[in-house]
N, C-alpha and C positions, 0 to 999 in steps of 0.2 A: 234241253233239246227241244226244238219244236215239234208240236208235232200238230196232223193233218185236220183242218176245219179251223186250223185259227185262219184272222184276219191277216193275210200276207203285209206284215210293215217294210214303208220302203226301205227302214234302216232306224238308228236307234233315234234321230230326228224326225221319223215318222209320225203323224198324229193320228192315224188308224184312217184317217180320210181316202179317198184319192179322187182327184182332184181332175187330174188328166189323163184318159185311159184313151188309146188311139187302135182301136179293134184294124186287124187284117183285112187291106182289101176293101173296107169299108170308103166310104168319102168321107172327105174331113169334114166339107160343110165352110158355111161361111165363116170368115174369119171375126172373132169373136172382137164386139166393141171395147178398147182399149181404156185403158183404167183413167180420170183425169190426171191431167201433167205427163203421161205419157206420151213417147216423141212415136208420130205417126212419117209414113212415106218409108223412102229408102234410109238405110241406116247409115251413120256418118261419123260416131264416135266412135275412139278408140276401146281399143280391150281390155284396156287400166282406166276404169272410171272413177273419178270422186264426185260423189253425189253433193250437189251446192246448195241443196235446202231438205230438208225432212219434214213431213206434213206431223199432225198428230200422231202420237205412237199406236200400234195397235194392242187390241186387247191379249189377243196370244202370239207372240212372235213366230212361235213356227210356223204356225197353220200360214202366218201373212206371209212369211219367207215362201210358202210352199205353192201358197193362192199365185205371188207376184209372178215363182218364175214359171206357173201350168198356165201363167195369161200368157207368156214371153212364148213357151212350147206352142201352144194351141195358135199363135200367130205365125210362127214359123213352120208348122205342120202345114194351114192354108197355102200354104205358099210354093209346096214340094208337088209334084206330079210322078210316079203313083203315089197311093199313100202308102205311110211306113206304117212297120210290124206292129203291134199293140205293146207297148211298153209303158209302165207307171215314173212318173217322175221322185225318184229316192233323193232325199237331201239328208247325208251322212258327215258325222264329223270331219275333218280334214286331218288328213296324219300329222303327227307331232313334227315340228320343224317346216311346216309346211304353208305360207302366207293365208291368211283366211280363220273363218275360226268353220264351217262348214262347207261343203264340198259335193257336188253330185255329178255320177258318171254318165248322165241321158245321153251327152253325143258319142260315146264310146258305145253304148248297145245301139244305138241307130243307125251310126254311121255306113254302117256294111250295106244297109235297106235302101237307103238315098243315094250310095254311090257317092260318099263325097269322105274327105278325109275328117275325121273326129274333131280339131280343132276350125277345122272351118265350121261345121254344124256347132260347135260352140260361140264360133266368133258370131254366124249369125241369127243366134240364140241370144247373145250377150245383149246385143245389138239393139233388140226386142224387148231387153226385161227395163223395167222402168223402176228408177231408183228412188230411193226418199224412204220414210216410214222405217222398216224394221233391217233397211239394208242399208249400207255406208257404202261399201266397194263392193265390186263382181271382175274376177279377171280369169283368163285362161291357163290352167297347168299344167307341165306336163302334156301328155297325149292328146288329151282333151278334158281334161275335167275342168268343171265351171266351181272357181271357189267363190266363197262369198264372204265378208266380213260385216258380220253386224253395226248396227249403228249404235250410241248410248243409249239413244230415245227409247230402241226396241230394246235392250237389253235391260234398260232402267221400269220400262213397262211391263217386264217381265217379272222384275222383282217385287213391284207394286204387285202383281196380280199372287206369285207365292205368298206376300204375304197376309193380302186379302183372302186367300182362300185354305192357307197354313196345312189343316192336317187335310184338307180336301184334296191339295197340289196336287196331280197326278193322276186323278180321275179320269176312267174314260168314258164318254157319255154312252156309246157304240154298245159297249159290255152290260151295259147294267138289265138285268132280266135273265143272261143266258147262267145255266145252273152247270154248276160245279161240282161231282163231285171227288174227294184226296181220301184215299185211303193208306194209312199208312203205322209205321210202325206195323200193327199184328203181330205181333211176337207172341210163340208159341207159350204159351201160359203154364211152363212145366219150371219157371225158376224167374229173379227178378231180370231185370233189363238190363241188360251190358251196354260198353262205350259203342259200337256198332251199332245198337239201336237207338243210342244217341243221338248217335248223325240221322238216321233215320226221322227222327222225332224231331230235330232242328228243321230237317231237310222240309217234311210234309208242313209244320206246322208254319215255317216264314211260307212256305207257299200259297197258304192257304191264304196269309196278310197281305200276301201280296196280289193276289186276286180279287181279292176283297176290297182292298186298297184301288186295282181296277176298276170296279165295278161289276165286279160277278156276284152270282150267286152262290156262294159259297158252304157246302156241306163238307163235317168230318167224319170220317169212321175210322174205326178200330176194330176188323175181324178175328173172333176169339174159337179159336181154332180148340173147339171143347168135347170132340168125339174123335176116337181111335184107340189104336194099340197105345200112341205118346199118353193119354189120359190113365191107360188100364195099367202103365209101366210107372205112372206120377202116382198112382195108389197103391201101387205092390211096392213105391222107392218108403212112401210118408211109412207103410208098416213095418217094413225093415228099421228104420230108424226109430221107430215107436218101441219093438222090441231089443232095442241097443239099449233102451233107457229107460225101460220097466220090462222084462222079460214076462211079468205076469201078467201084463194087459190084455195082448193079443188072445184068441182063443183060436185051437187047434187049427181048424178051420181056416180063420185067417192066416194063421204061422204058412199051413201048408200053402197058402193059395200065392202070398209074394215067394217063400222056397220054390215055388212051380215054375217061375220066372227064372231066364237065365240072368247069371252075374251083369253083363254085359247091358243089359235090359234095364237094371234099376239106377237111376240118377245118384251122382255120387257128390255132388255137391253139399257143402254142410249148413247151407240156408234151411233143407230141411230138417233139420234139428231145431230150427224155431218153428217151422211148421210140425212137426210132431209133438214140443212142447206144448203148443197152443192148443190142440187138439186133447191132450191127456188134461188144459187145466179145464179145460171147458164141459169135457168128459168123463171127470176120474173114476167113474165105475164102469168104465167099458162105453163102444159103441153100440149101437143097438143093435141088437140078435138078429141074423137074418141078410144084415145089408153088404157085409165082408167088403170086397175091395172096393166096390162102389163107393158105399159111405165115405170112406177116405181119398178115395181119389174127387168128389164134389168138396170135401171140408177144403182138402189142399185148394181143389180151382179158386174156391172162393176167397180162400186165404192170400194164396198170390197174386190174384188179379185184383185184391184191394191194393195190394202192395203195387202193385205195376201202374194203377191210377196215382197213391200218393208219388211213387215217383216220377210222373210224368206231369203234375202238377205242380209238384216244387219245380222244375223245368221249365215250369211256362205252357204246357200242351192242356189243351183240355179238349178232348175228343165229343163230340156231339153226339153221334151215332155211337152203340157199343153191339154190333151185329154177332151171335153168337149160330156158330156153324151146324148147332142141335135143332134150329132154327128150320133149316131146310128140310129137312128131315120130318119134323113138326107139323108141317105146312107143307109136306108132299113136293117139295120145289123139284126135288133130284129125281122122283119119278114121274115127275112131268118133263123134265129136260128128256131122259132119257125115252118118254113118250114121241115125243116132239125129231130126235134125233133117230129114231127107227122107221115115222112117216117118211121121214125127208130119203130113208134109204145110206143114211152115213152109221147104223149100226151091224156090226156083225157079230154072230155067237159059233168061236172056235173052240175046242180041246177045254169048254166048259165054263168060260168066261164071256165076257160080254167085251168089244173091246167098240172102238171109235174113230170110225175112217179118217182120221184128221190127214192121212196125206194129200188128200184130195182139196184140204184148203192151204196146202201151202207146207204142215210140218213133215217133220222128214223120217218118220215112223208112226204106225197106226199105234193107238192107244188103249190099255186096260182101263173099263170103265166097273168091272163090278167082279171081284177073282171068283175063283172056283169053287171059293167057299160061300155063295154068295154077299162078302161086305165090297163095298163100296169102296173105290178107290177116294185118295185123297185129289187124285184131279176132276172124279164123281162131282165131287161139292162146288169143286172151283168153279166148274162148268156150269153150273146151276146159280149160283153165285154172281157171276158176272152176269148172265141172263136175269135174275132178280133186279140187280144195276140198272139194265138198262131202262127196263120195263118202270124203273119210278121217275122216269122222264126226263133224266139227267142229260143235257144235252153234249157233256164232257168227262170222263170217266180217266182219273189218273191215280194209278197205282204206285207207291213208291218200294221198292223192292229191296234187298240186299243182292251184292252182284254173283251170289251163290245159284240165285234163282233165275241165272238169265236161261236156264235151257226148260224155260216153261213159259218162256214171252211166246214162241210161236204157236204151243198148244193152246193157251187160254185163247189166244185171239183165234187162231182155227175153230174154238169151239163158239166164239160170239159170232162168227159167221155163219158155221154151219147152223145155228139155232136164227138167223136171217137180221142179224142187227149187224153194224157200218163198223168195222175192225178198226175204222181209221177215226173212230169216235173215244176210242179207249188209248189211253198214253200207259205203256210202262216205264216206267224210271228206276234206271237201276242205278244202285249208289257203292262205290268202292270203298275197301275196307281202313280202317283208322288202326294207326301205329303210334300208342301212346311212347310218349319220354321224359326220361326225368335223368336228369346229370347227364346227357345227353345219350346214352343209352336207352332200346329200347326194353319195355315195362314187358315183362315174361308172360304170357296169359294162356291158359288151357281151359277149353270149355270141355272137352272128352273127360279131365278128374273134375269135373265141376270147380276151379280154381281162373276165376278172371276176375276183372277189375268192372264191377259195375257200373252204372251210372250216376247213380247216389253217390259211390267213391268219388265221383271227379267234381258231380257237383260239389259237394262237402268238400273237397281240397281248393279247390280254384274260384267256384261260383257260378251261380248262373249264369250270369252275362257272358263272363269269359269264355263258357263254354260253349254258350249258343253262337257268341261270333266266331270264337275258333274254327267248329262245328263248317260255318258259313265261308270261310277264308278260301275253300276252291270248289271246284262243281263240282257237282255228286261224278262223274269219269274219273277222276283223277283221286291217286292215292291220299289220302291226310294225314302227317306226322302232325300229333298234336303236344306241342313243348308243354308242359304242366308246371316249369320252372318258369315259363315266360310267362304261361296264364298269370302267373303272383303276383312280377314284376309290379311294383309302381311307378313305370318308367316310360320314356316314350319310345323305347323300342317292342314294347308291348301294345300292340295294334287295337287294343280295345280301348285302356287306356288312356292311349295316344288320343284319339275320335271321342272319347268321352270328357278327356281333358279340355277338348276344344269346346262342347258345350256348357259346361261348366265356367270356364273361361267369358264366355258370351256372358251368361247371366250373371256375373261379377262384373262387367262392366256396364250393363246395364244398372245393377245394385249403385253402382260409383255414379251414373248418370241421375240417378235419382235423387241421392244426396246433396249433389252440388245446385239441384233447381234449376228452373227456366229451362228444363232441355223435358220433350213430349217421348218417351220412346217411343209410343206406338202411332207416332205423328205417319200420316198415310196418306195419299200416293205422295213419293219424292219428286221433287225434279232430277233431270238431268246433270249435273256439272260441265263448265263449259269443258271442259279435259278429265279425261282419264289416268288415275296410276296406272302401270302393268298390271301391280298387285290389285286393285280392284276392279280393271277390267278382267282378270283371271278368275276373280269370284263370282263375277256377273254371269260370265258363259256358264261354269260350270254350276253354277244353281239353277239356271236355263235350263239343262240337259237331266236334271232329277224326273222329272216325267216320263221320259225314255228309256231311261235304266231301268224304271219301272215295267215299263215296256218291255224292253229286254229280257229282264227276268222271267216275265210271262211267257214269253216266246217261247225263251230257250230251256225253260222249267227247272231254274237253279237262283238260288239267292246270291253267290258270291258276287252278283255284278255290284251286286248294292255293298259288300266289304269295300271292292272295291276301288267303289264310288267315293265311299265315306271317308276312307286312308289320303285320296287324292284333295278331296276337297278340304280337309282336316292340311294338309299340307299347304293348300292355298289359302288357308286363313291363317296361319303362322306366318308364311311371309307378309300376306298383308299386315297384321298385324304389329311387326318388326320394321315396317316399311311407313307406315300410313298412321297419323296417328290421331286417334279418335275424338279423345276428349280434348278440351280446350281448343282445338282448330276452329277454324272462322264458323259462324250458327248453321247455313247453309251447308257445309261441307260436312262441321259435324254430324249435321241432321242425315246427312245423306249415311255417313258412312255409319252411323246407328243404324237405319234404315237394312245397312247392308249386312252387319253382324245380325239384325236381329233373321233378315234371311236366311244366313246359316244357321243362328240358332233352331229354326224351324228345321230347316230341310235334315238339319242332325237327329233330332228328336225322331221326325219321322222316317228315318231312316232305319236307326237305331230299333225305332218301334217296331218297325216290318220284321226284325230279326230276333225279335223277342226280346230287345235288351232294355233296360231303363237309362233314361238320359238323366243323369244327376245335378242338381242346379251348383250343389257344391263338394270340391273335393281335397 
């Protein structure tokens, strides 16, 4: 989902520029010196052009598709009286089955402003745009949309430039400085990580690559949520199971203090049985005198939350930041919020509690900030929490969530405003729940008997890879069935596979290219060919478009665009492949279509890599 302060893109061929912006009401101003080779006066060609010469290709084809047609706008804007609405020129894929390989709707938002029908403001838009360079044809569609079909030149210059710049592809120069920072996973530190914090941990961590991969600044954190009742209930569960397994350890004392605990209260899951093991080997003569449930409720934190790093590590996550919530507390954070929140007039103290005007920014019930026993609530911390966030100068703040906790999106950001920081700086992302299968039924899980299917299970059954692209296969909205019999497959109906098979494949033909001599793989920039296959003009676009998926993902704050991505263009190297054929064809064409695999082999790998998977040269 997007959310507010990014750079509005005009569409997933957007290059974060813009180029032509035409403010209300404003004057357009002279009409801007036209590009050379471009036809000046009245316009006279038809609305199906074929361009009859292409100069040198440009260095990035969108940016030029996008420069070409805001000269073409900006000429025909001069030309209208009054001036039209402020509208950005978007150059968006063109729908499937549809002549063109890109497509922009400018005369359809305009046309209302000028009083003219949509295809006329295209016809004399078209009219205007000057061809050659990264454009072949430009015609009218439909209503009005102006499609465009690239030239070889621009799309071969394109490839040159992927594979000159490999893992760089995709950069955006715009982003690089502005901080980042993903907080995610946090999982409450009372047992290991289940499949739902999986996705979680897929979900934060491609995002974080893929930001990075942008050009952000990129920080991670992991809030370890290590004070409350949940901690005093993790150290009354580890002595219950301590006295299941030596009845003489415990001393009175402690016996009494987890019995003081209701049933209901103590975690029933049997991981802590290796956490009470570890505790009796490390301790065999008792814990030390004095410390009762504490002691054991810190051995267990510490115990689980090494566990929660190794498995988050086999996974691929490695968290930067590891913020622990005793923190705030420590460092007076929460009673400085709450200092801060009683100036401003947003706190009140009723029937002995301290609560927090949050209707007043938007949520839809006032909140307890501190009960009647004086502790602190658990949204005490968040609140303080997020206010620590902002204050270390992060200019972007994104939470990844479970969709258990969407009825706290409103509170936390009520409380980033009432404390006077920009609500629309912090993104929450909530991710829906994962329905494991196996024989195509789904896998039984209960986390109330402490009985579910971890994350280390699934790693250990299937793999990382499979799991992190699984993981990625739809946006964090939408529910996840995750097949575990598919993950194994060594097939190509198995979608990781499938995409890894493809670059694997590359680097064996590469290997076979090397053997036979006289062929340069990494021979660079190509030429042209005078003509195109289908199958390798379909490769050229779609490795074109890895930049903006890029893009996309950032926007929309989900990785699947890149599964996606990967399935489709994996799809277009197998027809190529089956179609076109590499080695032994003429030196030129050879060279080119090397040229062209070794572009997918890149744009795979970093693909691949943004989602945490390894690209295997052989398989």
């Amino acid at each position: 989902m997007a959310g507010p302060g990014l750079r509005r893109p005009g569409g997933p061929f957007d290059d974060g520029k813009r180029p032509c912006v035409l403010r209300p009401g404003a004057a357009v101003g002279t009409r801007p010196r036209p590009r050379r080779g471009a036809r000046q006066g009245p316009p006279r060609r038809p609305a199906d052009r074929q361009a009859r010469r292409a100069p040198s290709a440009p260095f990035d084809v969108k940016s030029a598709v996008r420069e070409l047609l805001s000269t073409a706008v900006r000429s025909w804007a001069a030309a209208q009286s009054p001036a039209v609405t402020a509208v950005d020129v978007a150059v968006d894929p063109a729908p499937p089955n549809v002549p063109g390989d890109w497509a922009s709707n400018y005369p359809l938002s305009v046309a209302k402003a000028v009083r003219k029908a949509p295809r006329q403001v295209a016809q004399e838009i078209l009219d205007r745009l000057p061809l050659g360079g990264p454009i072949a044809k430009a015609e009218i569609a439909g209503p009005g949309f102006l499609n465009i079909t690239l030239s070889a030149e621009g799309l071969v210059a394109e490839l040159n430039r992927l594979r000159a710049e490999r893992d760089n592809y995709g950069r955006r120069p715009e982003a690089v400085g502005e901080k980042v920072l993903i907080e995610f996973v946090s999982a409450n530190p009372n047992g290991p990580l289940h499949v739902g914090h999986g996705r979680g941990a897929a979900l934060g961590d491609s995002l974080a690559r893929l930001f990075r991969h942008a050009g952000y600044d990129v920080t991670t954190e992991y809030y370890i949520n290590n004070i409350g009742n949940q901690m005093e209930n993790l150290g009354a569960s580890v002595l219950w199971r301590i006295d299941g397994l030596d009845p003489s350890y415990p001393s009175a004392e402690e016996k009494a203090a987890y019995l003081a605990k209701k049933p209901e209260d103590l975690y029933k899951g049997a991981y802590l049985i290796d956490v009470a093991r570890d505790i009796l080997r490390r301790f065999p003569t008792g814990a030390p005198r004095g410390t009762g449930i504490p002691f054991f409720r810190d051995e267990a934190l510490a115990y689980i939350m090494a566990w929660i790093r190794r498995d988050l590590e086999s996974f691929g996550v490695h968290h930067q930041n590891w913020y622990p919530e005793s923190r705030l507390y420590e460092e007076a954070r929460v009673d400085a919020a709450f200092q801060t929140l009683r100036q401003r007039g947003d706190i009140k103290d009723e029937d002995g509690a301290v609560w927090f005007l949050s209707t007043k920014y938007g949520d839809d019930k006032d909140r307890v900030l501190k009960r009647q026993d004086e502790r602190p609530t658990y949204f005490a911390s968040d609140i303080a929490y997020h206010d620590e966030k902002y204050r270390r100068g992060f200019h972007r703040l994104i939470d990844i969530w479970g969709t258990d906790h969407h009825g706290y999106v409103a509170r936390v950001k009520a409380g980033a405003r009432a404390l006077g920081h920009d609500p629309d700086r912090l993104h929450i992302l909530l991710y829906q729940l994962v329905t494991l299968l196996r024989g195509g039924k789904p896998v039984a899980m209960s986390t109330r008997t402490g009985e579910f299917v971890t994350l280390s299970d699934v790693v250990e059954e299937v793999g990382k890879d499979a799991s992190r692209f699984f993981f990625a296969l739809r946006g964090p909205n939408s529910h996840l069935e995750f097949d575990l019999d598919l993950a194994k497959k060594q097939a190509s109906d198995n979608p990781v596979f499938y995409v890894k098979y493809v670059h694997a494949r590359c680097c064996s033909l590469f290997r076979e290219a090397a053997k036979r001599g006289g062929v340069d793989p990494a021979a660079a920039p190509v030429a042209a060919p005078a003509s195109l296959e289908p199958a390798e003009r379909d490769l050229l676009v779609r490795l074109a478009v890895f930049p903006d998926v890029i893009a996309q993902c950032v926007k929309d704050l989900t990785p699947h665009h890149i599964t996606e991505y990967l399935l489709k263009l994996a799809g277009g190297y197998h027809r190529f492949y089956e179609s076109c054929r590499v080695l032994g064809s003429a030196p030129a064409q050879q060279q080119f279509r090397l040229a062209l695999v070794d572009g997918v082999r890149a744009v795979i790998k970093s693909g691949l890599g943004l989602l945490g998977v390894d690209a295997p040269e052989e398989m």
